[in-house]
C-alpha positions in Angstrom: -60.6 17.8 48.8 -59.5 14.2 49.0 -61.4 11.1 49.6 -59.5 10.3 52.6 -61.2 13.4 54.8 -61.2 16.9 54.8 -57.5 17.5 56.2 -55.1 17.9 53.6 -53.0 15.7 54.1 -54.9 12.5 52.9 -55.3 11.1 56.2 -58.8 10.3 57.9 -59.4 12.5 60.6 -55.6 13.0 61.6 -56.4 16.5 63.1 -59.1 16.0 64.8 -57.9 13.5 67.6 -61.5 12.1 68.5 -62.3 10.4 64.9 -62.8 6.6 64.1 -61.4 4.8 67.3 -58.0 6.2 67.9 -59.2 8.4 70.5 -57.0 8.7 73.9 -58.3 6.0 75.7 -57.5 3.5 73.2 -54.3 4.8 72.5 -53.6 4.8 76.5 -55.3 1.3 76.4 -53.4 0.2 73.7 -49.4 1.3 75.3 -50.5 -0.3 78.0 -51.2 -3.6 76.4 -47.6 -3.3 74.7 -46.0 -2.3 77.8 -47.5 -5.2 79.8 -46.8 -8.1 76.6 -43.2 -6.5 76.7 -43.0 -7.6 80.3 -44.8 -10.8 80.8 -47.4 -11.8 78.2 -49.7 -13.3 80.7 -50.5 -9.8 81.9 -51.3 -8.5 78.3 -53.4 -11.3 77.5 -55.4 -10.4 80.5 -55.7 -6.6 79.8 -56.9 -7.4 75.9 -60.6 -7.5 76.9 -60.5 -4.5 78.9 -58.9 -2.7 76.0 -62.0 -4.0 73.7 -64.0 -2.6 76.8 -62.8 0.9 76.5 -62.7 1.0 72.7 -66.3 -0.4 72.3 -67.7 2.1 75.1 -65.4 5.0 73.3 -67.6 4.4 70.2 -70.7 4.4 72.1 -70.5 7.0 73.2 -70.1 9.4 70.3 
């Protein structure tokens, strides 16, 4: 077993999909972000603290 988890491959929780705080909100949360900094910045800058939001309320949940 390595230290890293108990998938084989080394990485933390890669199978699982719902460990640490890649879950799919914050992965939704965080293409967003991009997509909207990639158009105009002003608009990501704006979404950041709804993306610390939804990862912060992810984790409470669990």
């Amino acid at each position: 077993m390595l230290p890293g988890g108990n998938s084989g491959d080394g990485v933390a929780g890669a199978g699982s999909g719902e460990s640490g705080v890649w879950h799919k909100t914050v992965i939704c949360w965080l293409v967003l972000v991009a997509y909207l900094y990639i158009q105009c910045e002003n608009y990501a800058f704006a979404a950041l603290p709804l993306l610390v939001f939804a990862a912060s309320k992810v984790r409470r949940e669990r």
